[in-house]
Backbone as JSON Lines, residues from 0, in Angstrom:
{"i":0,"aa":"X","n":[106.77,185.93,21.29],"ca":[105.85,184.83,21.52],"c":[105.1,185.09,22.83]}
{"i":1,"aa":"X","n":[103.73,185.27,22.68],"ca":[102.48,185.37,23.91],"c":[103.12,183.96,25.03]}
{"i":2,"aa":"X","n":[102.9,184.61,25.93],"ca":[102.69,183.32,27.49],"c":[101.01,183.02,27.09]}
{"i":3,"aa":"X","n":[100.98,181.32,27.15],"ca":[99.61,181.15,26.85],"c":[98.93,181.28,28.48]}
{"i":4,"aa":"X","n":[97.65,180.66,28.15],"ca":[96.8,181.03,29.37],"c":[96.8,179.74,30.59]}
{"i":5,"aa":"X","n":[97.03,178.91,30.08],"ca":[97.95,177.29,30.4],"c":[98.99,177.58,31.22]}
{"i":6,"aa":"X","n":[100.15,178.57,30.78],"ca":[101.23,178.55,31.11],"c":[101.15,179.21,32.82]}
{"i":7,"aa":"X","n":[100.35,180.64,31.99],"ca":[100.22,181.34,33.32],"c":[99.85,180.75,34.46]}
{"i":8,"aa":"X","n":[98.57,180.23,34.34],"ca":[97.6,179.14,35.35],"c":[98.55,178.49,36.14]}
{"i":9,"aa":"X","n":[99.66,177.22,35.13],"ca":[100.83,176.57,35.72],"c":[101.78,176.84,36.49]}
{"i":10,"aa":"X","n":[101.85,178.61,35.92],"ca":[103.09,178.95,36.8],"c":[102.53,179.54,38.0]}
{"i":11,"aa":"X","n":[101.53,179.65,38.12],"ca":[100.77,180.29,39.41],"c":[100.87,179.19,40.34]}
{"i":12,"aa":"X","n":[100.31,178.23,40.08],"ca":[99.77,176.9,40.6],"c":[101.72,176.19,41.1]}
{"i":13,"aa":"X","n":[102.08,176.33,40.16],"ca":[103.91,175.98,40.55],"c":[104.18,177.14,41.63]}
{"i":14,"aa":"X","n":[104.05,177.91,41.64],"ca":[104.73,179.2,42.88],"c":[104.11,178.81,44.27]}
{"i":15,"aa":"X","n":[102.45,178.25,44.03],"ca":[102.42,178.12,45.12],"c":[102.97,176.91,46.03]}
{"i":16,"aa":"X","n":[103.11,175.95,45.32],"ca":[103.63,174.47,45.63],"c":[105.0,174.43,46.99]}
{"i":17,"aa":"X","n":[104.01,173.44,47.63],"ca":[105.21,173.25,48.83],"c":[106.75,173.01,48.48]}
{"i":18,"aa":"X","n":[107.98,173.17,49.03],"ca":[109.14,172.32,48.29],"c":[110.02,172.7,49.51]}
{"i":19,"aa":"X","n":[111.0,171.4,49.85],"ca":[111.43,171.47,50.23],"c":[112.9,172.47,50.82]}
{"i":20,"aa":"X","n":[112.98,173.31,51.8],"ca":[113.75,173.9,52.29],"c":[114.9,173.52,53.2]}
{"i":21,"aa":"X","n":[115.77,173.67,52.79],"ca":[117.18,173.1,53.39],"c":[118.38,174.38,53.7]}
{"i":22,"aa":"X","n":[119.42,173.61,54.68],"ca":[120.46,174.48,54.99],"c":[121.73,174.43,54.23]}
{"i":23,"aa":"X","n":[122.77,174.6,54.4],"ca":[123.73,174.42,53.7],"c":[124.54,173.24,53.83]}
{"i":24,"aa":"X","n":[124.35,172.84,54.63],"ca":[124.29,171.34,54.58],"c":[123.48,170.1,53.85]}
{"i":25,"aa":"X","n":[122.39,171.01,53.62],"ca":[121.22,169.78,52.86],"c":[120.67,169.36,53.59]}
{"i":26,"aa":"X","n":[120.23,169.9,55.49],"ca":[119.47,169.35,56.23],"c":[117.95,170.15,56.37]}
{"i":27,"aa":"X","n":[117.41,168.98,56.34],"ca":[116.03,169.76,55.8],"c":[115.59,170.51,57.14]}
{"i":28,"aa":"X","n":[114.92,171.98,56.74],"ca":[114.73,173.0,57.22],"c":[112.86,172.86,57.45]}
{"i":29,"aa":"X","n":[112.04,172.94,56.56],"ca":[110.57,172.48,56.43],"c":[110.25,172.67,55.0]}
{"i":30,"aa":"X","n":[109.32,173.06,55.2],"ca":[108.72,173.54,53.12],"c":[107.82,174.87,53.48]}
{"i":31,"aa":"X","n":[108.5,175.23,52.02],"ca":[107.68,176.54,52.01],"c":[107.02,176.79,50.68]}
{"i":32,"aa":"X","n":[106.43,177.48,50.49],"ca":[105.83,178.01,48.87],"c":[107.13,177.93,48.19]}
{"i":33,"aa":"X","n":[107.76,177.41,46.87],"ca":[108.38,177.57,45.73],"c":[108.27,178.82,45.21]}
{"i":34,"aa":"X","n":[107.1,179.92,45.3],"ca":[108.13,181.44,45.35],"c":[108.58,181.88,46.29]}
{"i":35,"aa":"X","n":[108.2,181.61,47.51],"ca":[108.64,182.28,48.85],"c":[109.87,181.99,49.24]}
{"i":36,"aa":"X","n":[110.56,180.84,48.47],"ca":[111.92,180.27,49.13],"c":[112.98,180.89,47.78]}
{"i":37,"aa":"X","n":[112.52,181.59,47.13],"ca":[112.96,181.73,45.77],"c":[113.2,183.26,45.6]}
{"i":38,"aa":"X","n":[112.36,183.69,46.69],"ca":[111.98,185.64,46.8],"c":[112.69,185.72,48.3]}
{"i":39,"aa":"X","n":[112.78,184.81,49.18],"ca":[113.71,184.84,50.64],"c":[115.07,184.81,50.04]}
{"i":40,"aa":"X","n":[115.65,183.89,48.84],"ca":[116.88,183.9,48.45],"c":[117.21,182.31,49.23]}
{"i":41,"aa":"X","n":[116.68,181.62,49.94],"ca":[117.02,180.38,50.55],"c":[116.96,179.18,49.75]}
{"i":42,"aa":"X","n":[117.6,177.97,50.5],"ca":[117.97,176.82,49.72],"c":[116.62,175.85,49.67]}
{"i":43,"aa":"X","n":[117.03,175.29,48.21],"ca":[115.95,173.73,47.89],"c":[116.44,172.91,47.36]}
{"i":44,"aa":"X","n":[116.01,172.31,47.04],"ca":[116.54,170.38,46.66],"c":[116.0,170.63,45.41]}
{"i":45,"aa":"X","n":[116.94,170.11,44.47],"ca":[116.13,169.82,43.16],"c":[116.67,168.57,42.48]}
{"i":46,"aa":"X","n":[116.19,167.84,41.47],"ca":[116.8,166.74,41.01],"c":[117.09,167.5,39.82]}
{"i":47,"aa":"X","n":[117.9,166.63,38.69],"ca":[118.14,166.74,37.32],"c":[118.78,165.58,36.97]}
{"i":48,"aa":"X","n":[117.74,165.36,36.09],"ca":[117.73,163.76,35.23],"c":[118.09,164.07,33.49]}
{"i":49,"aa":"X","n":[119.4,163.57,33.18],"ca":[119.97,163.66,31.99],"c":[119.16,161.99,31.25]}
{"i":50,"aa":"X","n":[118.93,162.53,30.06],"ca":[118.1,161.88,29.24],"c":[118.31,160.83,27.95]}
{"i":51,"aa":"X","n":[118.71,160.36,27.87],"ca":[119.82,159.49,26.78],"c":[119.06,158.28,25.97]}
{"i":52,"aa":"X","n":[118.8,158.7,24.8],"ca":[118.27,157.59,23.94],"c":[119.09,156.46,23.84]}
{"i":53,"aa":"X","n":[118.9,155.41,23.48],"ca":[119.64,154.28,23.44],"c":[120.93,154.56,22.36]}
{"i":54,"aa":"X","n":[120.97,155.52,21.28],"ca":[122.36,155.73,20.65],"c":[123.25,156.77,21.78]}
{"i":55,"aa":"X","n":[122.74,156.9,22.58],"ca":[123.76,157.77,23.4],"c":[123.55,159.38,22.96]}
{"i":56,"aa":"X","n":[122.45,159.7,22.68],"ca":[122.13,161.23,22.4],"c":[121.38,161.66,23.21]}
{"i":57,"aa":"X","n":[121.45,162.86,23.71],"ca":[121.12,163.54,25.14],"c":[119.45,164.52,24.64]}
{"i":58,"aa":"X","n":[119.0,163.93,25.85],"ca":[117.6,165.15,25.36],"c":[117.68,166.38,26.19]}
{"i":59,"aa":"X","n":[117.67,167.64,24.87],"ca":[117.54,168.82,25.32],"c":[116.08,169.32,25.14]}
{"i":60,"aa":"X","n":[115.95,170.1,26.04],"ca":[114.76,170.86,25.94],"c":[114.52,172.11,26.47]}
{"i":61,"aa":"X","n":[113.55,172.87,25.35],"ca":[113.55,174.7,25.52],"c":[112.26,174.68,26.92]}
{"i":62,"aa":"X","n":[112.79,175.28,27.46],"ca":[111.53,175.94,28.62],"c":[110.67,176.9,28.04]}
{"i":63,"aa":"X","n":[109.43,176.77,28.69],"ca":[108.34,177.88,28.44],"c":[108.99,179.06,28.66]}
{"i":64,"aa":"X","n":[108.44,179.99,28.38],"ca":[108.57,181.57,28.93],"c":[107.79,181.81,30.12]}
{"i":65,"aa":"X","n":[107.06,181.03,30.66],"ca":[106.38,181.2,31.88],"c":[107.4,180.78,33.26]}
{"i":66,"aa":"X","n":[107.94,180.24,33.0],"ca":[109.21,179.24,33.47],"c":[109.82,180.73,34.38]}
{"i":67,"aa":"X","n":[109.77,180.65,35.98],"ca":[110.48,181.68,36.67],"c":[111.67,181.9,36.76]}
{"i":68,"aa":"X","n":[112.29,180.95,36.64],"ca":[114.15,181.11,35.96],"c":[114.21,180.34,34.91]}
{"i":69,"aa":"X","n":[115.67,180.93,34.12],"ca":[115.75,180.95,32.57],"c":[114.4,180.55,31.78]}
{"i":70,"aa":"X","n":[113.62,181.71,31.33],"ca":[112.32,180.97,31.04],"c":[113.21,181.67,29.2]}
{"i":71,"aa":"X","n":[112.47,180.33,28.73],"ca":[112.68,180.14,27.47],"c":[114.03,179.81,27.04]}
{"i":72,"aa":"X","n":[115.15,179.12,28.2],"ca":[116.11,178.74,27.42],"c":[116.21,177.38,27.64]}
{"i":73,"aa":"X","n":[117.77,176.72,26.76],"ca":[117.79,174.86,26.58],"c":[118.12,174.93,27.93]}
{"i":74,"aa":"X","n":[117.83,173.41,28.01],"ca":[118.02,172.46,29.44],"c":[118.58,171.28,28.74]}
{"i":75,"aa":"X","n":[119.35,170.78,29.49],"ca":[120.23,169.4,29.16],"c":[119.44,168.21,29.83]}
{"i":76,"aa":"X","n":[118.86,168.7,31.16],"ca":[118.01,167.71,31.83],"c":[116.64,168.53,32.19]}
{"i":77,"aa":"X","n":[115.82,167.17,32.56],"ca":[114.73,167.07,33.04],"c":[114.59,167.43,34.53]}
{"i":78,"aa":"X","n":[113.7,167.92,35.03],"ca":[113.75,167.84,36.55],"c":[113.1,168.97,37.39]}
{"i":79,"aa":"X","n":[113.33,168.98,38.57],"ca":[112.98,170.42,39.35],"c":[112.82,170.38,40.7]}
{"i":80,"aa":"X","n":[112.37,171.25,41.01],"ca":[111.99,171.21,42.85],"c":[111.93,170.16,43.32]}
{"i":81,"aa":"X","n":[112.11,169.51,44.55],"ca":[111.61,168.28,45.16],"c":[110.74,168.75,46.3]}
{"i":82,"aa":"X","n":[109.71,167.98,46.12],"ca":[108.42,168.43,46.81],"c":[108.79,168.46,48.47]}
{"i":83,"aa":"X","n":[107.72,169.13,49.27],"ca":[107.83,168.88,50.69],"c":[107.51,167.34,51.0]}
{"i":84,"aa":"X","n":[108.51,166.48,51.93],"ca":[108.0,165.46,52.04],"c":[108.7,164.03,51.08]}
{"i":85,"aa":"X","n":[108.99,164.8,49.78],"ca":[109.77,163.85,49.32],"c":[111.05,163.88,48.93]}
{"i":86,"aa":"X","n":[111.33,162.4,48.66],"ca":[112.77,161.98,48.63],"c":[113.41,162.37,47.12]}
{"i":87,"aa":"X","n":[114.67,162.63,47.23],"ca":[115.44,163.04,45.65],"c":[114.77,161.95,44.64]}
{"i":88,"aa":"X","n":[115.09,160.85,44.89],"ca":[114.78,159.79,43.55],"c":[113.01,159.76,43.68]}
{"i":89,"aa":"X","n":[112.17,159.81,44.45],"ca":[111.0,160.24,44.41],"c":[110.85,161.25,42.99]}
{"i":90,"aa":"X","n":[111.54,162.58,43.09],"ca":[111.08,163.89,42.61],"c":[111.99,163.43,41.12]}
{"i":91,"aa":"X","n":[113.17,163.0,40.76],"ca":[113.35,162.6,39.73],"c":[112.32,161.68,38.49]}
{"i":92,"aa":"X","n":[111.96,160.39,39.79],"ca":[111.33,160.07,38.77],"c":[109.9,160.43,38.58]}
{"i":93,"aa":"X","n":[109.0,161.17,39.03],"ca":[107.93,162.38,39.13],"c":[107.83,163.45,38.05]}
{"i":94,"aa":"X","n":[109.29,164.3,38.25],"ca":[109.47,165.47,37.46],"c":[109.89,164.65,35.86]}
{"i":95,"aa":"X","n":[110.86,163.52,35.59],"ca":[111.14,162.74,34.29],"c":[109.74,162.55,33.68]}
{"i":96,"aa":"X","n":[108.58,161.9,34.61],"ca":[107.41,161.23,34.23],"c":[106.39,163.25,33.6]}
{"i":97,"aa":"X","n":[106.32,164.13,34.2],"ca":[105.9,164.95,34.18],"c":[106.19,165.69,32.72]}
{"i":98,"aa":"X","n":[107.53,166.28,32.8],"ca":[108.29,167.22,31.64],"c":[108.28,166.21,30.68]}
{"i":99,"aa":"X","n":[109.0,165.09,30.15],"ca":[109.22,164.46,28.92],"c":[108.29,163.74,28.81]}
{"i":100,"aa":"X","n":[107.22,162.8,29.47],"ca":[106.46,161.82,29.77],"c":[106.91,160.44,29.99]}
{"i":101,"aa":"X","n":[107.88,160.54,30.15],"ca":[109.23,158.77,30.36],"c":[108.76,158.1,31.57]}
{"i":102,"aa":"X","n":[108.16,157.09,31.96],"ca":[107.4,156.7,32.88],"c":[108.55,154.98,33.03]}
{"i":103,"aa":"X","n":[109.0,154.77,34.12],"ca":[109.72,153.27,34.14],"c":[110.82,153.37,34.13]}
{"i":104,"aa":"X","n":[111.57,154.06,33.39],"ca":[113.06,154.15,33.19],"c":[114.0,154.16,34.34]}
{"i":105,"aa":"X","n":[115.03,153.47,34.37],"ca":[115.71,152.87,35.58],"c":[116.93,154.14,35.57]}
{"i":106,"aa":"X","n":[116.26,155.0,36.77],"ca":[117.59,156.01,37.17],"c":[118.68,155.84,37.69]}
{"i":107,"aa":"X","n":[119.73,156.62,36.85],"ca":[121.09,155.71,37.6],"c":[121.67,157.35,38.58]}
{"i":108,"aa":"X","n":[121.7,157.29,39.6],"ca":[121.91,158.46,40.86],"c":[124.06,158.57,41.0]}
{"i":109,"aa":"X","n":[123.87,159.66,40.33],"ca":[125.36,160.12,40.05],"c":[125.94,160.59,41.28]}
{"i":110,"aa":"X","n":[125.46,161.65,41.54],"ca":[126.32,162.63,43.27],"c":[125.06,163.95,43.22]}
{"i":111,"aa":"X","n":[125.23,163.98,44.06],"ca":[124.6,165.43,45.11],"c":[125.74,166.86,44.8]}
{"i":112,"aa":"X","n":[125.26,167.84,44.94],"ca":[126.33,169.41,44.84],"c":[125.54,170.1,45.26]}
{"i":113,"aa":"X","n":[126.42,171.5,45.59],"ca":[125.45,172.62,45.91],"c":[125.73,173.48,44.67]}
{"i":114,"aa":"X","n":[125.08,173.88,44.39],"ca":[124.78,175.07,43.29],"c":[124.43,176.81,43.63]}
{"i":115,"aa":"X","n":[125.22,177.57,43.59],"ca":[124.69,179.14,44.12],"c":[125.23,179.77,43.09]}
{"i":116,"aa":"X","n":[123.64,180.46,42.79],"ca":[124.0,181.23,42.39],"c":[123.13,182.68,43.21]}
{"i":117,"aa":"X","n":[123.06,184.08,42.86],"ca":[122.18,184.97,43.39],"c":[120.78,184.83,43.37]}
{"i":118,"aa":"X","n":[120.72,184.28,41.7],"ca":[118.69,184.07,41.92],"c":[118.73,182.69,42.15]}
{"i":119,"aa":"X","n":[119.64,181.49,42.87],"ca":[119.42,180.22,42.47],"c":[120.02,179.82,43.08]}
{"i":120,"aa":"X","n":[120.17,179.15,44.72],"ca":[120.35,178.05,45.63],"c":[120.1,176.72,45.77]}
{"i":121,"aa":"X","n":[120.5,175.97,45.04],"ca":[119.73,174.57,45.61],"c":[120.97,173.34,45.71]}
{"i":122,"aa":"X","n":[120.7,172.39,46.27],"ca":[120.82,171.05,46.72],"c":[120.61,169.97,45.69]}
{"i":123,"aa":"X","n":[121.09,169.86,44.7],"ca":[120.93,168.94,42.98],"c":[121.54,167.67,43.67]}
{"i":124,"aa":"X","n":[120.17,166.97,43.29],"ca":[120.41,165.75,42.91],"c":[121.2,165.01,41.77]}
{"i":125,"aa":"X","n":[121.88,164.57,40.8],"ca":[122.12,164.14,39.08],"c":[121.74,162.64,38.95]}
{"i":126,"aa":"X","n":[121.01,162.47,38.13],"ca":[120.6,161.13,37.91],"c":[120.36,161.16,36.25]}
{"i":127,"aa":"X","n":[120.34,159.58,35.58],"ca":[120.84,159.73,34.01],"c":[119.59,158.74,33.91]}
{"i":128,"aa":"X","n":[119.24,158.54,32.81],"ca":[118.08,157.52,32.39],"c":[118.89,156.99,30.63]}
{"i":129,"aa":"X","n":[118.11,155.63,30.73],"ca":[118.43,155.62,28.81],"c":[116.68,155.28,28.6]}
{"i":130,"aa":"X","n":[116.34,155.87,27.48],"ca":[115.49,155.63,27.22],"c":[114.83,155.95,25.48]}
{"i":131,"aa":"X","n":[113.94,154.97,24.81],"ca":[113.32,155.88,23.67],"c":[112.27,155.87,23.4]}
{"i":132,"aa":"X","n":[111.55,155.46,24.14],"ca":[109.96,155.62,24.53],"c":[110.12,157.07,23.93]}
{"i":133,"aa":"X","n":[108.93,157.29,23.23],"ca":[108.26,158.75,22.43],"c":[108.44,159.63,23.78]}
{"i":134,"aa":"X","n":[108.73,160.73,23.68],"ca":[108.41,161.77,24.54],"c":[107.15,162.37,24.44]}
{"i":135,"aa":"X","n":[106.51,162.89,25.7],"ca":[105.3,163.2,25.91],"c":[105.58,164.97,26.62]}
{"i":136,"aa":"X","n":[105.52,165.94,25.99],"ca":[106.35,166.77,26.63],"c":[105.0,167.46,27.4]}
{"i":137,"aa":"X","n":[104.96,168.16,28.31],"ca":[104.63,168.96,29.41],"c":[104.57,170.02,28.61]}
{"i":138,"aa":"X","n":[103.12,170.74,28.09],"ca":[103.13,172.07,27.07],"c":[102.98,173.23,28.04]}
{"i":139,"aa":"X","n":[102.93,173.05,29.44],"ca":[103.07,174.24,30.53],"c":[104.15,174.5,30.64]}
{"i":140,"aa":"X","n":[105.88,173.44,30.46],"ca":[106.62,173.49,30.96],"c":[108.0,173.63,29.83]}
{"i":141,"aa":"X","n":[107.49,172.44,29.05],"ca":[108.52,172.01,27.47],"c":[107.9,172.52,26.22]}
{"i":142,"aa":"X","n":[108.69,173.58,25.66],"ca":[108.07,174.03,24.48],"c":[108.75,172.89,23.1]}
{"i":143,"aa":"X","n":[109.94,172.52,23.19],"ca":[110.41,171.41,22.36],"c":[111.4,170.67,22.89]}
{"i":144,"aa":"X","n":[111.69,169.81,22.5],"ca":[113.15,168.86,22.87],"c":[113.36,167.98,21.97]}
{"i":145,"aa":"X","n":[114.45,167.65,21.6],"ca":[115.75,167.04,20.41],"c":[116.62,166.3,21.24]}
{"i":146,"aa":"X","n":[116.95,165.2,20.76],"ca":[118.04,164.28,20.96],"c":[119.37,164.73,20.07]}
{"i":147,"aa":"X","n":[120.03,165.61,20.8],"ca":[121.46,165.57,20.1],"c":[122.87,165.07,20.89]}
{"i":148,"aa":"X","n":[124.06,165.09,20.23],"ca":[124.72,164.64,20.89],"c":[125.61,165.87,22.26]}
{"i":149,"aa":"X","n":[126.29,164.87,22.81],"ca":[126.63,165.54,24.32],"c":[127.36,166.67,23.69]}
{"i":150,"aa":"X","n":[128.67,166.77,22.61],"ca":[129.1,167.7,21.81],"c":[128.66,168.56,21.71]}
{"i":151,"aa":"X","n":[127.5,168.35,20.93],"ca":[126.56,169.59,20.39],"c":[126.34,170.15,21.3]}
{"i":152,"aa":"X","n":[125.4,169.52,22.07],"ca":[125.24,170.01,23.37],"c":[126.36,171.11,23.92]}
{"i":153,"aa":"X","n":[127.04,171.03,24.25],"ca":[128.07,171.54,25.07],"c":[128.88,172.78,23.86]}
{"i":154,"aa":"X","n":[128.41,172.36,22.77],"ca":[128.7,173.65,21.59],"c":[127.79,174.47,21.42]}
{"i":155,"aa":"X","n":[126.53,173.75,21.54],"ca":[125.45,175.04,21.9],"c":[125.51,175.95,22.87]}
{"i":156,"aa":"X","n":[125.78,175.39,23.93],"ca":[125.31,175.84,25.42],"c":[126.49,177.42,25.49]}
{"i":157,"aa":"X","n":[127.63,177.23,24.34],"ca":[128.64,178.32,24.26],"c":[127.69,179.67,23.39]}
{"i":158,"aa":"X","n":[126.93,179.21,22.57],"ca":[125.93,180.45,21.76],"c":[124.62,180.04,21.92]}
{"i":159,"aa":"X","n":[123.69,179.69,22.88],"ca":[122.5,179.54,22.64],"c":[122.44,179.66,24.3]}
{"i":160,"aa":"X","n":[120.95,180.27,24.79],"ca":[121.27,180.22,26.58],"c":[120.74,178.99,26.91]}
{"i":161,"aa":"X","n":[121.39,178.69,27.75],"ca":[121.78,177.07,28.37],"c":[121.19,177.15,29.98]}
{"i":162,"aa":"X","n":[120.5,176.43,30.58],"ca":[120.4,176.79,32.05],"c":[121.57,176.44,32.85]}
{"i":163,"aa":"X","n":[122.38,177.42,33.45],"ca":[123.37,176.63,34.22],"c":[123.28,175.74,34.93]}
{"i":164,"aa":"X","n":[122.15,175.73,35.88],"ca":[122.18,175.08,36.81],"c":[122.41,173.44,36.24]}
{"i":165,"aa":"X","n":[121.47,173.34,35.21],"ca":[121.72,171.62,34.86],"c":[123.22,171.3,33.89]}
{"i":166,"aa":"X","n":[123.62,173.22,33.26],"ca":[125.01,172.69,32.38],"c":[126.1,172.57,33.51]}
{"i":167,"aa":"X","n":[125.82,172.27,35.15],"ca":[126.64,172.36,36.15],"c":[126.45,170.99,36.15]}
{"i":168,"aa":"X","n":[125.33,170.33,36.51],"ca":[125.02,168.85,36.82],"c":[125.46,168.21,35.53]}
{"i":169,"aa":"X","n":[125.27,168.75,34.43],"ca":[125.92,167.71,33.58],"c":[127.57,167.32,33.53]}
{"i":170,"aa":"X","n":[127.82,168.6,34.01],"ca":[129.91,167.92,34.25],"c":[129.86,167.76,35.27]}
{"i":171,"aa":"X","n":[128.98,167.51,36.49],"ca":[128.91,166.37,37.43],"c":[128.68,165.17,36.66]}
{"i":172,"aa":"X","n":[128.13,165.02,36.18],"ca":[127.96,163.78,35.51],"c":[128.59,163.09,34.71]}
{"i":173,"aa":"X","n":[129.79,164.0,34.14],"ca":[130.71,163.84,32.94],"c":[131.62,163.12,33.89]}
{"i":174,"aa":"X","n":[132.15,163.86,35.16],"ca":[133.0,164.18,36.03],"c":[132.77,162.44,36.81]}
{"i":175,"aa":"X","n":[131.82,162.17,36.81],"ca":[131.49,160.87,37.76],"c":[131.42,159.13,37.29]}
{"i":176,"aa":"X","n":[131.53,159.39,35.75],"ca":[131.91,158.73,34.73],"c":[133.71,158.36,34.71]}
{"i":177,"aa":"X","n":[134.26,159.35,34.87],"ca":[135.95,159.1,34.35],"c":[136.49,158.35,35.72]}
């Protein structure tokens, strides 16, 4: 499958974007370009907002191939960088309104973690929404997304590539529930 000409544009226009830079603590450092903090190997803030129709089925969704990490695999949540300047629940409900088109939905803010991996440092926010407002997906960003259940979910994510970073925030989330 071709990277469209949309995508490219997006992901150019995303690399250059300010985002917040932090220490290992989570104390903010300044902002830098979103590739430059990504090609230094240093830390960022990101949110991830788990998506839940009113029967309790989770929205997954495939990433573009333009997408600079895991491009083209499922995501359990919504979300991403948090801009220079702004606050976690800021960039949640921003990035929710952006990727799915869910505009209003009352975020419920689970816990904070650090996440490392070699291509992937950041400072995760977890926050959950219910919602069934139509999805409006982001065609730079969301190639599809399905409401299935958390199960499935978590049976896929064993044979289908899964982004860790959010299949980490989601057993934060499992984890913050019990």
């Amino acid at each position: 499958m071709a990277i469209g000409a949309n995508e490219v544009a997006h992901r150019a226009a995303s690399d250059r974007e300010l985002v917040t830079w932090v220490d290992a603590q989570d104390q903010v450092l300044g902002a830098l370009p979103r590739a430059e903090l990504r090609e230094r190997g240093l830390i960022g803030r990101c949110t991830f907002i788990l998506l839940f129709n009113g029967a309790g089925e989770l929205c997954v969704h495939r990433r573009t191939l333009s997408k600079a990490l895991y491009p083209g695999y499922w995501d359990v949540a919504a979300g991403g960088m948090v801009a220079a300047g702004e606050a976690y629940a800021e960039s949640a409900a921003r990035e929710l309104a952006e990727e799915l088109g869910i505009e209003g939905a009352e975020l419920r803010f689970h816990e904070r973690f650090y996440f490392n991996q070699p291509d992937n440092h950041l400072w995760c926010a977890v926050y959950s929404a219910v919602s069934d407002a139509p999805l409006r997906l982001q065609p730079e960003e969301v190639s599809e997304a399905k409401f299935i259940s958390l199960e499935l979910a978590e049976q896929e994510s064993l044979t289908k590539p899964y982004c860790p970073d959010s299949l980490a925030a989601l057993q934060r989330y499992k984890a913050s529930l019990c």
